[in-house]
Structure formats: C-alpha cells, structure tokens
N, C-alpha and C positions, 0 to 999 in steps of 0.2 A: 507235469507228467513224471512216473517214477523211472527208476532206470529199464525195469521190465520192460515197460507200455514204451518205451523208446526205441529196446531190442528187438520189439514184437514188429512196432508196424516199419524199422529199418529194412528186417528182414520179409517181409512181407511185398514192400516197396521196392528189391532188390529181385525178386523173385519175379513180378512183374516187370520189371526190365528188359530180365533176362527172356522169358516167355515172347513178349514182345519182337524181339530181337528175331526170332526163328521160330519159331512159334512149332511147324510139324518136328522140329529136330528138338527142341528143348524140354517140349513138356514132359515127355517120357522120362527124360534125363531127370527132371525136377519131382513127378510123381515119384520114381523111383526114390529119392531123397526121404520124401514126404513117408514114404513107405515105411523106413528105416526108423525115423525117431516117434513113431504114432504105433500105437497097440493094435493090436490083430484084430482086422475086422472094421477096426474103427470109423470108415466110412464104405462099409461095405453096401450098407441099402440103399445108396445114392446110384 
C-alpha cells in the first residue's frame, strides 16, 4: 500500500471510531467536516 491508500483508510478507520463512540452527537459533527473538504453538491442525490 502507498502512503495515500494508508492516509485514506487511517482516516476513515478513525472516523468510524469516532461515529461509534456517540453516534446522535458525532455524526453531524463529522458530516459537517465532510462538508468542508468535498465540492458543492457532492453527495447531494443520496
């Protein structure tokens, strides 16, 4: 694995944790994140 595909599924792996962890209280917290570094729209038809 390269260093990417290391960063990709640490922070993925860590996100899940977190979610875990509190689940009504976190994930707004983390969607909000999500918001932040993804283009407008980006998963808006889901």
């Amino acid at each position: 694995m390269n260093v990417k595909d290391n960063m990709q599924n640490f922070a993925i792996n860590q996100a899940l944790k977190y979610i875990e962890g509190n689940p009504e209280e976190n994930l707004p917290k983390l969607m909000s994140l999500v918001d932040r570094f993804t283009p407008e729209g980006w998963y808006q038809s889901q």
